[in-house]
C-alpha positions in Angstrom: 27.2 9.2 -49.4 23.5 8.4 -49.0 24.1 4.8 -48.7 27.0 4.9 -46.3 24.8 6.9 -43.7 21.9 4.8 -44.3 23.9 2.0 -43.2 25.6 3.9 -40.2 22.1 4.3 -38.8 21.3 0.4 -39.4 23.9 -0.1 -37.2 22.7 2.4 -34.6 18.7 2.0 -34.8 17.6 4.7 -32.7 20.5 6.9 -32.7 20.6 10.3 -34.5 23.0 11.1 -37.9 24.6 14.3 -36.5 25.8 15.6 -40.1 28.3 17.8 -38.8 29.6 21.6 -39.7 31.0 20.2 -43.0 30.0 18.4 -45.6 33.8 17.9 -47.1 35.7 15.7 -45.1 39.5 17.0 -45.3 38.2 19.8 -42.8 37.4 17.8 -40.4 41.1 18.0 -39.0 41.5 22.0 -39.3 38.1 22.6 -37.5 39.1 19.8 -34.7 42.1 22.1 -33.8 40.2 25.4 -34.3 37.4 24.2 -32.0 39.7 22.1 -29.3 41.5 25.8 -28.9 38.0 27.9 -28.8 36.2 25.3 -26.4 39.9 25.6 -24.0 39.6 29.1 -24.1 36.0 29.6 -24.1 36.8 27.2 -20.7 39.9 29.0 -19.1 38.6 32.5 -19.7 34.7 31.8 -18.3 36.1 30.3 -14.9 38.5 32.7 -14.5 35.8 35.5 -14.8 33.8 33.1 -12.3 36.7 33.1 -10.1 37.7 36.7 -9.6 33.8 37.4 -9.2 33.3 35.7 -6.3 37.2 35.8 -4.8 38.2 39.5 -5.0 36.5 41.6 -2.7 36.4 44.7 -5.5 34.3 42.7 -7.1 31.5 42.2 -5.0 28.9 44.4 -7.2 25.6 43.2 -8.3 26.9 43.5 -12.0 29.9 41.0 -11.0 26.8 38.6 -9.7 25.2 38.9 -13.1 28.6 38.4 -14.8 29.4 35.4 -12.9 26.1 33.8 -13.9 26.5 34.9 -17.2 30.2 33.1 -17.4 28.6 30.2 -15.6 26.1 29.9 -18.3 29.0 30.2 -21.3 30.9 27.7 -20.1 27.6 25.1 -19.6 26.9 26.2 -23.6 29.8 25.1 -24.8 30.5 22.2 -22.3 26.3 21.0 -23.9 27.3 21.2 -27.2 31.2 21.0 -28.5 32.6 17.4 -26.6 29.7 15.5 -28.2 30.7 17.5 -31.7 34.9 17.0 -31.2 33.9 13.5 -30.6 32.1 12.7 -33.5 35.0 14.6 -35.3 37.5 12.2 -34.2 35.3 9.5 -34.5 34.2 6.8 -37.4 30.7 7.0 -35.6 28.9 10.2 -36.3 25.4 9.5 -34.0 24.0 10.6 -30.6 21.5 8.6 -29.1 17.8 9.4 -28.8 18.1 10.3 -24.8 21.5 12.1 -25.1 19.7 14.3 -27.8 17.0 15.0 -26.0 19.3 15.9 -23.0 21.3 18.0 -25.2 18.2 20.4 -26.7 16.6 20.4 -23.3 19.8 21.6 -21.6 20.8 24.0 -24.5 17.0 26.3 -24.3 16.9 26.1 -20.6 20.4 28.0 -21.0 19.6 30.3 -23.7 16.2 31.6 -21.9 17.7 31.8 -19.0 20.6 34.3 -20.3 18.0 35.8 -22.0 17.2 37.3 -18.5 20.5 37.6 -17.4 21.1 40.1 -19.8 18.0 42.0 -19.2 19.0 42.1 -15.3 22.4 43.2 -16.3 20.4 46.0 -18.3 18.4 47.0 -15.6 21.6 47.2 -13.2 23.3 49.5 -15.5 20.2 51.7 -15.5 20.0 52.3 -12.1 24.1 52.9 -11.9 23.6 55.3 -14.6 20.3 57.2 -13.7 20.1 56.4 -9.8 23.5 56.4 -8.9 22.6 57.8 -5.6 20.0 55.1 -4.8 22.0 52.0 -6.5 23.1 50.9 -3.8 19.5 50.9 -1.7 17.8 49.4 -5.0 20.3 46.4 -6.1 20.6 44.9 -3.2 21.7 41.0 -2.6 18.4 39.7 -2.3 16.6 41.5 -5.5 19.9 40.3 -7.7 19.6 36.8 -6.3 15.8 36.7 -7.1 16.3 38.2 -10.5 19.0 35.5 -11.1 16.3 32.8 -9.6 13.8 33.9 -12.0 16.0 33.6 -15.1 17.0 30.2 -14.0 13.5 29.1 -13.5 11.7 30.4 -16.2 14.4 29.1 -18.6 13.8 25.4 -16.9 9.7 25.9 -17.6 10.3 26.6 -21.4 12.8 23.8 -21.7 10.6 21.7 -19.8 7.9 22.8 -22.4 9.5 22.3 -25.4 10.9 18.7 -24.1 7.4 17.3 -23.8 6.0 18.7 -27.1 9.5 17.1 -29.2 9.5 14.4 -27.9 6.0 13.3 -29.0 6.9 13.9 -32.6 7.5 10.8 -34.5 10.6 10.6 -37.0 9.6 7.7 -39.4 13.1 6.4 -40.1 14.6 9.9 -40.5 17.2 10.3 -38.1 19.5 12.4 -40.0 20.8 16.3 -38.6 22.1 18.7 -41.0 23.7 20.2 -37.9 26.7 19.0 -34.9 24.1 18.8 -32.3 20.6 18.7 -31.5 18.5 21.6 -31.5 14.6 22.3 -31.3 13.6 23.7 -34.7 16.1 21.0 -36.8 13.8 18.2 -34.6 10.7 20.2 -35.8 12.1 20.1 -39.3 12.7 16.3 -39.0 9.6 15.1 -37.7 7.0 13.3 -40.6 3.7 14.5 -38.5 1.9 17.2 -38.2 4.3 20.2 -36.5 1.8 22.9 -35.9 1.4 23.0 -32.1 5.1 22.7 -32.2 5.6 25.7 -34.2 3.1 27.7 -32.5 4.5 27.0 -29.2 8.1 27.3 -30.2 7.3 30.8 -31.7 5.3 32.2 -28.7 8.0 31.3 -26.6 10.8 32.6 -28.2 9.1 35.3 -29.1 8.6 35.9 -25.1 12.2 35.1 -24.0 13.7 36.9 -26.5 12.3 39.8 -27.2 10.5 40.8 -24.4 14.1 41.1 -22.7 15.3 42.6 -26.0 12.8 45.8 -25.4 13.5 45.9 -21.7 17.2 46.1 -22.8 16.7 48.9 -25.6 13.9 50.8 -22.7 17.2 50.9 -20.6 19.9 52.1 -23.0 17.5 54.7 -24.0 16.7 55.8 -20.2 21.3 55.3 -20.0 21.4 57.0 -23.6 19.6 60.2 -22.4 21.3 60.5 -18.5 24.7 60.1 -20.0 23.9 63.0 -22.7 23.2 65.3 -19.3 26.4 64.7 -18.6 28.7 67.8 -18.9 31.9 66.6 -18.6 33.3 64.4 -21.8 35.8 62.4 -19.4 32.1 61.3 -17.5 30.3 60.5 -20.8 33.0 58.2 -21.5 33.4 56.6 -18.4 29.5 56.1 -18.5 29.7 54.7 -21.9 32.4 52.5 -21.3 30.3 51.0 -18.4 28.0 49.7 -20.8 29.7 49.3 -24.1 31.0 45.5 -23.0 27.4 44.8 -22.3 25.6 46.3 -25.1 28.4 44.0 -27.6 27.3 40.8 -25.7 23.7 41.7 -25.9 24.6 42.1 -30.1 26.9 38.5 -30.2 23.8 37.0 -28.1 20.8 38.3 -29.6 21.4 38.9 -33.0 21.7 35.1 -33.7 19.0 33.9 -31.8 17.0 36.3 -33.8 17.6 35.2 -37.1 17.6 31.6 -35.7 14.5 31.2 -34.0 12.1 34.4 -35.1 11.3 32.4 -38.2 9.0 29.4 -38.8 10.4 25.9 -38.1 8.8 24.8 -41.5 11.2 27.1 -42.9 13.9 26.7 -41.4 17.3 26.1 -43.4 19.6 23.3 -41.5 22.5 24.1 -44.1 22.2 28.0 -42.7 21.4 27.1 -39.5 23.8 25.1 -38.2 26.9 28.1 -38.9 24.7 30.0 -37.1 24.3 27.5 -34.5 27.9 27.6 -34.2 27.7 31.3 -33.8 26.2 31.1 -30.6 26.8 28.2 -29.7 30.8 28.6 -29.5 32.0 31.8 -30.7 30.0 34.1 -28.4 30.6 32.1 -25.1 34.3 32.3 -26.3 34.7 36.1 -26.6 32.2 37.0 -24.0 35.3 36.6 -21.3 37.7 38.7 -23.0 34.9 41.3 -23.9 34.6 42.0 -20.0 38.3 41.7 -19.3 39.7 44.0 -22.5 36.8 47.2 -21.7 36.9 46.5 -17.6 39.9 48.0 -15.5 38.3 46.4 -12.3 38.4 42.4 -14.1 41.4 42.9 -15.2 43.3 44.0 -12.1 41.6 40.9 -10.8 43.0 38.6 -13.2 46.2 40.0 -12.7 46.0 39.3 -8.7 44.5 36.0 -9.5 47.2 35.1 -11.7 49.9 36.1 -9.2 48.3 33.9 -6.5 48.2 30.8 -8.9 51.7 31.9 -9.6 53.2 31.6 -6.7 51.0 28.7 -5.1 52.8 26.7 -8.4 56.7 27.6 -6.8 56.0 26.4 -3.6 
């Protein structure tokens, strides 16, 4: 095995080895099919949430604006990460070049930051539904949802554009080989032959920022929600609070919990064998559920579908 990918990168000097989910090769097929369907849907259901956010008039809520970013963002995840990796799955040649791995990491953290805030906005909009119901509409306004959206797309870019000029400085000294389908910060780290330190630093602080600053802005929320909705006399209003958040809170859990035990650790000890199914967590799964978390738990999305799907319907017998 060790030869045969020693002489696959001869023939691509410069390219990276991506070594792929599995290591046993009558898989391969199985997890083509399993991730063609998840990538379709993950594809199909994120549009369509795109779609009736910005088409159906009932929609028009600031928590529809942060949905439809959020879908926006699911869709670019798995559009960054899973052609390459089909690809190479249906192909004799397992690499990626230097450039279109670079591309790939670069795009991949400017995306997770930025939904990082996303779902801290989305937080903060539930808050003031919950506990200023009376003044939501004065406080999330257009504007202050457009500039929170702005700032999660910025910041995200100013990490990415961080953590691109520190990786790309690290030297690789013939090791070009990724326990992992795709390129990712800390298995570059992990790869390099020089000294990582600044790297690590750097990585860490900024995670640590992105991730769990919004993380205790989330949990300040949900305990401001937790406490309004436990006010609330009637059990037919706790519910309906609760459901108004419960979609949320499970994306916040498929999003963060990951990223956590991915990137809240050194680089120098980080696993590629455990990191790439964790990768694939995050990377895949959540993006592909996150749709049908907002249309199972949301009356409003899926009345919207429904209309959506009627129009399509109906445009196709003309």
């Amino acid at each position: 095995m060790r030869s045969n990918n020693q002489s696959l990168l001869g023939a691509y000097a410069g390219d990276f080895l991506l070594l792929g989910i599995s290591d046993w090769p009558w898989l391969e097929l199985p997890l083509f099919v399993i991730l063609l369907i998840s990538y379709v849907l993950a594809v199909l259901g994120n549009i369509a949430i795109i779609l009736v956010s910005q088409l159906d008039p009932l929609l028009s809520s600031p928590m529809y604006v942060f949905l439809s970013h959020l879908s926006f963002l699911d869709l670019c995840y798995t559009t960054t990460t899973v052609p390459q990796m089909l690809f190479n799955m249906g192909s004799s040649r397992k690499t990626i070049s230097y450039s279109g791995c670079t591309m790939q990491y670069a795009i991949f953290h400017w995306l997770g930051c930025t939904e990082c805030i996303v779902l801290a906005s989305m937080a903060l909009d539930r808050y003031v539904a919950i506990c200023k119901p009376l003044r939501y509409s004065i406080i999330m306004q257009y504007p202050l949802c457009q500039q929170l959206v702005a700032t999660a797309w910025f910041s995200g870019f100013g990490n990415s554009l961080v953590q691109v000029v520190l990786t790309v400085q690290l030297p690789f000294c013939g090791q070009r080989m990724l326990n992992n389908f795709f390129c990712e910060v800390p298995a570059m780290i992990k790869l390099s032959c020089a000294n990582t330190t600044i790297n690590d630093a750097t990585l860490a602080v900024l995670v640590a920022f992105f991730v769990l600053v919004p993380l205790v802005l989330i949990f300040i929320s949900y305990g401001f929600i937790a406490r309004a909705v436990m006010r609330i006399k009637s059990s037919k209003g706790r519910s309906k609070a609760f459901g108004t958040c419960s979609s949320h809170l499970l994306v916040v859990s498929l999003f963060y919990l990951p990223a956590i035990y991915m990137y809240l650790q050194p680089p120098s000890s980080y696993s590629q064998d455990q990191g790439k199914f964790i990768s694939l967590f995050y990377a895949i799964i959540t993006p592909t559920l996150n749709p049908f978390i907002y249309t199972l738990r949301n009356k409003d999305v899926k009345g919207a579908l429904k209309k959506l799907w009627e129009r399509i319907w109906k445009l196709l017998q003309r």
